[in-house]
C-alpha positions as CSV (number, residue, x, y, z in Angstrom):
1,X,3.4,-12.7,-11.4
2,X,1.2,-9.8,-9.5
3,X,3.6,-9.0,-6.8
4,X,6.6,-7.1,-9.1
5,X,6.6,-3.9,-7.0
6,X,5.6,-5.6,-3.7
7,X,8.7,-6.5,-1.4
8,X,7.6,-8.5,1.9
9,X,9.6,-6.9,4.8
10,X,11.9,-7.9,7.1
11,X,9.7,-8.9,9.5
12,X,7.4,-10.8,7.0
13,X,10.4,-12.8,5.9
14,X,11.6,-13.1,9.9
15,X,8.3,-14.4,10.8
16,X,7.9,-16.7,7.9
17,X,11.3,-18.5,7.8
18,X,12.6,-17.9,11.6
19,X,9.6,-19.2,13.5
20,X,9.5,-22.6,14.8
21,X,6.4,-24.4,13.4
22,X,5.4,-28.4,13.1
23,X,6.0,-30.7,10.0
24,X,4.6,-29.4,6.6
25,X,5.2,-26.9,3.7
26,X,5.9,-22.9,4.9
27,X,4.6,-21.6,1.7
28,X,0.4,-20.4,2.7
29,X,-1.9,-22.7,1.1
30,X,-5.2,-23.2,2.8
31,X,-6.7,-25.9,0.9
32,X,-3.5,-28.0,2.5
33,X,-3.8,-30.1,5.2
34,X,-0.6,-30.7,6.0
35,X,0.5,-26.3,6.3
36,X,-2.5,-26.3,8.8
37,X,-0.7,-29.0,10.8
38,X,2.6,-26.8,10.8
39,X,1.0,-23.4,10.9
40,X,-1.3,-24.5,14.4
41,X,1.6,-26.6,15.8
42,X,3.5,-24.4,17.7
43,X,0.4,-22.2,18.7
44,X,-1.4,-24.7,19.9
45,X,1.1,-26.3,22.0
46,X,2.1,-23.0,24.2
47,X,-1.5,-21.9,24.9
48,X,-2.1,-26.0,26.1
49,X,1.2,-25.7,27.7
50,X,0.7,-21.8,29.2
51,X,-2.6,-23.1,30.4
52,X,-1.6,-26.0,31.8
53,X,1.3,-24.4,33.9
54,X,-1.8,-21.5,34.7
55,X,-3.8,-24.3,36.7
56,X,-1.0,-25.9,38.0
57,X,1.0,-22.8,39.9
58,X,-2.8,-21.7,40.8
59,X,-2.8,-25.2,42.5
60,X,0.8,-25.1,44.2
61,X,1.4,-22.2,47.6
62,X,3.8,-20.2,46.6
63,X,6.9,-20.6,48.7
64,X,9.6,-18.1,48.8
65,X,10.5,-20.0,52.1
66,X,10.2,-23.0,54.3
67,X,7.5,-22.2,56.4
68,X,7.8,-22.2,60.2
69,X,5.4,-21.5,62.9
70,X,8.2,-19.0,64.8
71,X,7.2,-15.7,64.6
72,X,10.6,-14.6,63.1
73,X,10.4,-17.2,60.4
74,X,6.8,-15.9,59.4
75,X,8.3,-12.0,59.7
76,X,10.9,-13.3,56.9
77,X,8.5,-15.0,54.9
78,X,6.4,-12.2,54.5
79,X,9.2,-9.4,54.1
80,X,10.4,-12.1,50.7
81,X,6.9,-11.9,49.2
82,X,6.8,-7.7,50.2
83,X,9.8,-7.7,47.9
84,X,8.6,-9.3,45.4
85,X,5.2,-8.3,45.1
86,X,5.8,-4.9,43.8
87,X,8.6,-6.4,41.4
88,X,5.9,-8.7,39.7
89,X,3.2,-5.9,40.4
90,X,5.4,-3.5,38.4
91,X,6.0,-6.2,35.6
92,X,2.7,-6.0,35.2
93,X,1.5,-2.9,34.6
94,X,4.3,-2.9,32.3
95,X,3.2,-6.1,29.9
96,X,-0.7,-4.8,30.8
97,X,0.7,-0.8,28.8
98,X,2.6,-2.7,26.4
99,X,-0.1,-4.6,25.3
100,X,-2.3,-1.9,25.4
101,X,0.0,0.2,23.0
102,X,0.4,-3.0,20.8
103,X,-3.4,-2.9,20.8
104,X,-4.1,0.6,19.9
105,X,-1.2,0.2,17.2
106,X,-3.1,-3.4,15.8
107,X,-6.7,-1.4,15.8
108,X,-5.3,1.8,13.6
109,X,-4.2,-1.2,11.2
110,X,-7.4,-3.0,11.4
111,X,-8.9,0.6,10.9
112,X,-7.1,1.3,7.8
113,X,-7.8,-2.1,6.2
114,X,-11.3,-1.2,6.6
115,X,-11.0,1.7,4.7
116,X,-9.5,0.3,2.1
117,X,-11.8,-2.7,1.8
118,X,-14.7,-0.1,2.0
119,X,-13.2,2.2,-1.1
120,X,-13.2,-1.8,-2.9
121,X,-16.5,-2.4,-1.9
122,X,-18.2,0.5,-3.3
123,X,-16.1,0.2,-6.6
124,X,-18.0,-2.6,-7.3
125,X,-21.1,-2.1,-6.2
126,X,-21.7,0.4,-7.9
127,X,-19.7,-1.0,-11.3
128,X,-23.0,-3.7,-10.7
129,X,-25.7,-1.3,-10.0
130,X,-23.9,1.3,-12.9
131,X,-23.7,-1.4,-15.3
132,X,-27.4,-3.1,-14.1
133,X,-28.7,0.8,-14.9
134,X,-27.0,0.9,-18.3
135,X,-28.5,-2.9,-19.8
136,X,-31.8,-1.2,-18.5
137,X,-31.5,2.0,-20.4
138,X,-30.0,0.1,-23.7
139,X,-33.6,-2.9,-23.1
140,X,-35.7,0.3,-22.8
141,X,-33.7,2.2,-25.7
142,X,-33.5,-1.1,-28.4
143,X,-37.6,-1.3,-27.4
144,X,-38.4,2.3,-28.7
145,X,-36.2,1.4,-31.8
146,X,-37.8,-1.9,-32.6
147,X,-41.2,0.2,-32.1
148,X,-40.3,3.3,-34.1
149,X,-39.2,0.6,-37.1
150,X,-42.6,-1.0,-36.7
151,X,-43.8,2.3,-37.0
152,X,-42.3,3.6,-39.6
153,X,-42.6,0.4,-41.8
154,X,-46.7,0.8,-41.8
155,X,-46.7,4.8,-42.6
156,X,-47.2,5.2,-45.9
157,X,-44.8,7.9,-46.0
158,X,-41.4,6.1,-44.6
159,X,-41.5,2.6,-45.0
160,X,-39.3,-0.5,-45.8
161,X,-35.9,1.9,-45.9
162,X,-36.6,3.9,-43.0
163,X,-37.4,0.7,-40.8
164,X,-34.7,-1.0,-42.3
165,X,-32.4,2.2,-41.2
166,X,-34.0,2.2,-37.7
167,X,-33.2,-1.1,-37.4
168,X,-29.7,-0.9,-37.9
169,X,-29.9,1.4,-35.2
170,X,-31.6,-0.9,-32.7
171,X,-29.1,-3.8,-34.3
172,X,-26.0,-1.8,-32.4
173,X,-28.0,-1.2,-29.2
174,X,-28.7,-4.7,-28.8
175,X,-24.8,-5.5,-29.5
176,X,-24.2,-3.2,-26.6
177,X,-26.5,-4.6,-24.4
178,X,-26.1,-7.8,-24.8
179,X,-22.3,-6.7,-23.9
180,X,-23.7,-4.8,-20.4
181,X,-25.5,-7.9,-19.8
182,X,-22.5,-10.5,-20.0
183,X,-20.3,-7.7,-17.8
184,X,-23.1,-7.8,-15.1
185,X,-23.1,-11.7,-14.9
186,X,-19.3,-11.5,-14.4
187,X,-18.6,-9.3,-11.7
188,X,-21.9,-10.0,-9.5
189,X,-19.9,-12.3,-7.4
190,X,-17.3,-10.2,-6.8
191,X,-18.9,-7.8,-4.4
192,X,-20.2,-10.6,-1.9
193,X,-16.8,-12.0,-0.9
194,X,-15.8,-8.2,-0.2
195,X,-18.8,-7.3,1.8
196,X,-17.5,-10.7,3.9
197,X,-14.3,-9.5,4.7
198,X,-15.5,-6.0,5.4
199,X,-17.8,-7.8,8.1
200,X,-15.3,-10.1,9.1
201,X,-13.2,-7.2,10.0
202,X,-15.6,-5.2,11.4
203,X,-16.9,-7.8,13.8
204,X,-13.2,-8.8,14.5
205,X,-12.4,-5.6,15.8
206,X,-15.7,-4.9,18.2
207,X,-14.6,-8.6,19.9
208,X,-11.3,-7.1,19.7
209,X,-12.6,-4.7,21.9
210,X,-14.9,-6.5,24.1
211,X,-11.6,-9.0,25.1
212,X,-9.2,-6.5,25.9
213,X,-12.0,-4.6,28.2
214,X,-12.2,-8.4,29.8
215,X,-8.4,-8.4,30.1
216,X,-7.8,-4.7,31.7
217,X,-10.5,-5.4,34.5
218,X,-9.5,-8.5,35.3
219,X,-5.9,-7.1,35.7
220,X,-7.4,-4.4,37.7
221,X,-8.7,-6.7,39.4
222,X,-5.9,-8.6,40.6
223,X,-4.0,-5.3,41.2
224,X,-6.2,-4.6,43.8
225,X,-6.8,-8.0,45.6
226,X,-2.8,-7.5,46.1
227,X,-2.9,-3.7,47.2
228,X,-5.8,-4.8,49.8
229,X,-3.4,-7.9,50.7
230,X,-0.3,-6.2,50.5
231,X,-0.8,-3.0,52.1
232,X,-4.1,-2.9,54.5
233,X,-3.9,-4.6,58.1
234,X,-5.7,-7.6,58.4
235,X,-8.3,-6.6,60.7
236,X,-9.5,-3.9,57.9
237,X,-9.7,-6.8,55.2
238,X,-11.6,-10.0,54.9
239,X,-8.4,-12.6,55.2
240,X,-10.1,-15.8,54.9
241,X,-10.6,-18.3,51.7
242,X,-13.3,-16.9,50.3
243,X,-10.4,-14.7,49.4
244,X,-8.0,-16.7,48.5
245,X,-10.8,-19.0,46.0
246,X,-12.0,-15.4,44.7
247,X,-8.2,-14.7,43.7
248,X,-7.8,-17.5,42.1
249,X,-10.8,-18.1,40.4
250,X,-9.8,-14.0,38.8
251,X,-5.7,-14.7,38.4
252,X,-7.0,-18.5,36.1
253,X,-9.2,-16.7,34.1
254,X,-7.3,-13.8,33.4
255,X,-3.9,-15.5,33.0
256,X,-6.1,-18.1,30.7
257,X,-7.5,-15.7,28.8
258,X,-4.6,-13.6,27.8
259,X,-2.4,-17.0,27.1
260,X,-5.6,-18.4,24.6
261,X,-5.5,-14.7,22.8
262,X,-1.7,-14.3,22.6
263,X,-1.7,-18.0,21.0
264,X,-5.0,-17.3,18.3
265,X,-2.6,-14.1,17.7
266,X,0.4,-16.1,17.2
267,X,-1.5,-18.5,14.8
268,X,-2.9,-14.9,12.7
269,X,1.0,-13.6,12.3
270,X,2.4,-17.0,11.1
271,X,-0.5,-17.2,8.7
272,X,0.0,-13.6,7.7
273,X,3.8,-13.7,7.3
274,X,3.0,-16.9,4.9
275,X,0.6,-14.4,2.9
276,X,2.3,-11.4,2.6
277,X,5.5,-13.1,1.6
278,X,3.0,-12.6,-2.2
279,X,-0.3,-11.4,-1.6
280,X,-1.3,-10.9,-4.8
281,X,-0.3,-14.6,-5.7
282,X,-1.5,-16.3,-3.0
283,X,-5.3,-14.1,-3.8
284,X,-5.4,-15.3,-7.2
285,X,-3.8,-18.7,-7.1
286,X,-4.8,-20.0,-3.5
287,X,-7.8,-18.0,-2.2
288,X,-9.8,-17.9,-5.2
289,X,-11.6,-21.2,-6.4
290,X,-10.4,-23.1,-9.1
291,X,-12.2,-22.9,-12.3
292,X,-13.2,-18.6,-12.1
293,X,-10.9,-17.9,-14.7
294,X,-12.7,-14.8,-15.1
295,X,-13.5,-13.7,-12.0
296,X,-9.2,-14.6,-11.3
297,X,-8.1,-12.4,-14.4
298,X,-10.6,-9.6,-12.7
299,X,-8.7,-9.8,-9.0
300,X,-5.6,-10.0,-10.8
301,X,-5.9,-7.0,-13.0
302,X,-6.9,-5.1,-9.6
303,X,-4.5,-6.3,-7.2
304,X,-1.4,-6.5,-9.3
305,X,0.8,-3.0,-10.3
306,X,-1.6,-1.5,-12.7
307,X,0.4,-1.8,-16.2
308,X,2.0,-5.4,-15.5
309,X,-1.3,-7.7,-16.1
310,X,-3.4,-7.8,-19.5
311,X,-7.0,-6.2,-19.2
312,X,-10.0,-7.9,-18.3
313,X,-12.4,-9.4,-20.2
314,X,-15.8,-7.2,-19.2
315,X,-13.5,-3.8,-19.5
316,X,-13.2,-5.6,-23.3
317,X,-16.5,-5.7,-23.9
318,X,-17.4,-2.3,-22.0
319,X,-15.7,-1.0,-24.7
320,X,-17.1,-3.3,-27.6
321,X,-20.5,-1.8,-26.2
322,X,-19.0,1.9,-26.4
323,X,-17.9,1.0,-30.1
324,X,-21.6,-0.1,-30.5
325,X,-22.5,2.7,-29.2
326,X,-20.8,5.4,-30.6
327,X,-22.4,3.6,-34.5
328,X,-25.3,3.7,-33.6
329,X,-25.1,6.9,-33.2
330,X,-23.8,7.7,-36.4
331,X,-26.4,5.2,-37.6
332,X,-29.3,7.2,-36.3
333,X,-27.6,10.3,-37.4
334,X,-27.7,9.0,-41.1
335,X,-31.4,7.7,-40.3
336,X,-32.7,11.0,-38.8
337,X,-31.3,13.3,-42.3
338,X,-32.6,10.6,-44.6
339,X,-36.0,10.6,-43.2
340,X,-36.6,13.5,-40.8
341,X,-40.5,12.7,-41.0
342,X,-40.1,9.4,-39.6
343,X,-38.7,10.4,-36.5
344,X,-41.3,11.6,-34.5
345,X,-39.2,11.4,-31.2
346,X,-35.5,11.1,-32.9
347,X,-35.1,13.9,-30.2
348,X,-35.7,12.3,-27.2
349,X,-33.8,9.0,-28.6
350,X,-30.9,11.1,-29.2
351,X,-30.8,12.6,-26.1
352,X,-30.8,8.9,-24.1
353,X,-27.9,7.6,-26.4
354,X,-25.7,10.6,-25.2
355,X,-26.6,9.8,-21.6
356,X,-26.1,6.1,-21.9
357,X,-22.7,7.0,-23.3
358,X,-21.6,9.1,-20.5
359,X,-22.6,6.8,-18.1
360,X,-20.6,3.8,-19.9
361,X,-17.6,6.3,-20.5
362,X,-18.1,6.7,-16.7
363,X,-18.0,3.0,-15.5
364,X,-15.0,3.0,-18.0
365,X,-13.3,5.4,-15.6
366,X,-14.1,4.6,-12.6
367,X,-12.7,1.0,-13.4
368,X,-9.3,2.0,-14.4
369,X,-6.6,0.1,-12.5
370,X,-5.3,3.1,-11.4
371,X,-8.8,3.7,-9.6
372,X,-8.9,0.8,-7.7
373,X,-5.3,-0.9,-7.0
374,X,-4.9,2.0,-3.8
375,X,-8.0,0.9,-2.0
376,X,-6.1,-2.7,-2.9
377,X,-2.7,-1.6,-1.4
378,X,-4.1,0.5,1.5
379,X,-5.9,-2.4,2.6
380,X,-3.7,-4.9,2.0
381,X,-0.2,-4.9,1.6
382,X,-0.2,-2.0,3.6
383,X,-3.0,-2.3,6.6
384,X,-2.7,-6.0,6.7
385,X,1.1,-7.0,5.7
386,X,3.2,-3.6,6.7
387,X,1.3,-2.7,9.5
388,X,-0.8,-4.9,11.4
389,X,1.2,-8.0,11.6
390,X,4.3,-6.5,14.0
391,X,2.0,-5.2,16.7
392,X,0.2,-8.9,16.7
393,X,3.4,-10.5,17.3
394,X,3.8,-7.9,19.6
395,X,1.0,-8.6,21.3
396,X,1.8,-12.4,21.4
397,X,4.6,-11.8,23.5
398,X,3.0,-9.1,26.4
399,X,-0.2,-12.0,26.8
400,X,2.4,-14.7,27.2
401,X,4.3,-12.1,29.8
402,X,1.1,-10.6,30.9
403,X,-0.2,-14.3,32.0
404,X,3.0,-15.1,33.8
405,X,3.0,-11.8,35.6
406,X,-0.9,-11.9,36.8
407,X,-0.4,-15.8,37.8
408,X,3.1,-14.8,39.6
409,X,1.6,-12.0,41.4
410,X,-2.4,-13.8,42.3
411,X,0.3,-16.8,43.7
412,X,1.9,-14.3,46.2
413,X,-1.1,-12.5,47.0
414,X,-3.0,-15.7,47.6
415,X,-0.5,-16.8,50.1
416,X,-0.1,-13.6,51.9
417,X,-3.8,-14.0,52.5
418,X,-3.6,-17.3,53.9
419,X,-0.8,-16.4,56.0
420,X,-2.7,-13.1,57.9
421,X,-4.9,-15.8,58.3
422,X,-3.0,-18.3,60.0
423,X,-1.3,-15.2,62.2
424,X,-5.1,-14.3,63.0
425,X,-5.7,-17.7,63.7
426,X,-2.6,-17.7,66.3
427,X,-3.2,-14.8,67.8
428,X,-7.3,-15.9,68.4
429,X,-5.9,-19.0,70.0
430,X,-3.2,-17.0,72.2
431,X,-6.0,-14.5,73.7
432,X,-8.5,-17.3,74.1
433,X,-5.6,-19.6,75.8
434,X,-4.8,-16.3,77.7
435,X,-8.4,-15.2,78.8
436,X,-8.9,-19.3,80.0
437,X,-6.0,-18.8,82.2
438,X,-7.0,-16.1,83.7
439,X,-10.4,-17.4,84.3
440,X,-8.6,-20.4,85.7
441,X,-6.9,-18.3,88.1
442,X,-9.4,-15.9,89.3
């Protein structure tokens, strides 16, 4: 229907078809149940299942080894988790840039819908404040007519036919604004829903923000709890389990945190695949109530390829008012040469018809589909469907990674903490047992 020049891309239809998902229909509907059951299945089950497996390693010592109270054993132990320290370390940084990229590539998208969204928005607010200043000038213009009639029908020297003419003037002005009055009542409710999303969006990428800042310092975090473990001597850090608990507590919440946003991420590209397989269908048939035919055929004329969908209603009576317009001012033309001494302002009455005609050949302009279907397809089909929805998927994958990395690497590092402690331990209780000895013997 809308969608004849819009082709969802290969990673729209991969997304939307490939990806495993629970029972229920794969076409987007969000008044349905049963697609929110399917579309939050498999979402919801890896971030309970990523967070689950998050508390549990957190729980478990990581062994690499059987532990063994020989020094040689200990040496071994230590030299596995030196090895693999910097392999999960390097890991990563890797997932923690990746993401970061994936980021930066998600928040030019979420930039650009924005913009697109903001060109919408001030199309139609000011079509309502243009039109809302056009039924004011055509009230204020049909009052000095129906006064000037009144007027003119007690001087002696016009009368009945020159109000009767002046009326007929005032006659088409009140056709046309009656006309601005039913276009303002139709497309008042459009704006609203606009300025929503704009906000929506807005606010979605300053949290955006605020998470990934959470993210990178708690990764920074971790990176250098394991330097300090890793790399420094025991007796220039504090090896005890304050440590160890502070490690923990930074590795859960981090790993948590990047597993619950790669899975609301998750949930945001299956929805958006399910979209952008026909955006402009799925506006007009799914996402706008039942029963606003009008405001629907309005959406529609602006969303689909300008050409393929019949005109809207208030652009037909925009014009019915121009029509209006343009006889009445034949009308007081006609009036003003039949009785030029019964017009003593036909100046100043002439002079706001021709302004109220450019403005309404103005809002006529400015309302062309070809005016407003880019803001449409910048926002979109392009910044939501072509370009934002890869690097979310994207991003999916380097939390899920990023999580397994930051829990991998906090396990290690935890238990090289608690082993320089045990050694500590040993090595108090050999100097202690040492220095009693030679007490003993002196």
């Amino acid at each position: 229907m809308g969608d004849s020049a819009y082709t969802p891309s290969n990673f729209v239809k991969d997304v939307h078809f490939n990806i495993w998902r629970g029972p229920g229909p794969r076409d987007f509907d969000p008044h349905d149940t049963s697609y929110w059951i399917g579309v939050t299945w498999t979402p919801t089950i890896l971030a309970i299942c990523g967070t689950i497996c998050v508390f549990l390693w957190n729980c478990i010592k990581c062994c690499c080894g059987k532990k063994d109270k020989k020094k040689n054993k200990q040496g071994e132990y230590h030299l596995c988790l030196r090895l693999a320290s910097p392999i999960f370390g390097v890991l990563l940084i890797g997932a923690a840039a990746f993401g970061c990229w994936q980021n930066a590539e998600s928040h030019h998208a979420l930039l650009e819908m924005e913009t697109g969204l903001q060109g919408l928005i001030t199309t139609f607010n000011s079509l309502d404040a243009n039109v809302t200043t056009l039924s004011t000038n055509l009230g204020a213009l049909n009052d000095t007519l129906t006064a000037s009639a009144e007027h003119a029908r007690n001087t002696p020297l016009c009368g009945e036919p020159a109000a009767i003419a002046i009326e007929t003037v005032a006659t088409q002005i009140s056709s046309a604004y009656a006309e601005a009055e039913s276009v303002q009542q139709t497309i008042a409710p459009i704006a609203s829903p606009l300025n929503s999303a704009e906000d929506g969006i807005h606010h979605g990428i300053k949290w955006r923000n605020i998470v990934t800042l959470i993210v990178l310092v708690l990764a920074a975090s971790i990176a250098l709890i394991t330097i300090c473990g890793l790399v420094f001597s025991c007796d220039r850090i504090a090896c005890t389990a304050h440590s160890i608990k502070i490690m923990t507590l930074i590795a859960t919440v981090a790993a948590s945190l990047m597993i619950g946003a790669g899975g609301v991420q998750l949930l945001i590209s299956i929805l958006g695949a399910d979209f952008c397989m026909s955006p402009s269908d799925n506006i007009a048939d799914k996402v706008i109530p039942q029963g606003q035919t009008d405001i629907r055929s309005i959406v529609l004329y602006y969303i689909s390829p300008c050409g393929t969908t019949e005109e809207p209603e208030f652009r037909k009576d925009l014009k019915v008012a121009r029509l209006a317009l343009v006889t009445a001012g034949t009308a007081l033309n006609a009036a003003r040469t039949a009785f030029p001494l019964c017009f003593t302002n036909g100046n100043q009455m002439d002079q706001q018809l021709k302004v109220i005609q450019t403005s309404l050949d103005n809002i006529l302009a400015d309302t062309t589909c070809e005016a407003v279907y880019p803001d449409y397809n910048q926002a979109v089909q392009k910044g939501f469907c072509s370009d934002l929805l890869p690097p979310l998927l994207q991003l999916t994958v380097a939390c899920g990674l990023g999580g397994a990395f930051s829990t991998a690497l906090s396990a290690i590092t935890k238990h090289v903490l608690a082993t320089k402690a045990w050694r500590r331990g040993r090595e108090y209780e050999h100097l202690t047992a040492t220095s009693q000895a030679s007490y003993d013997t002196y």
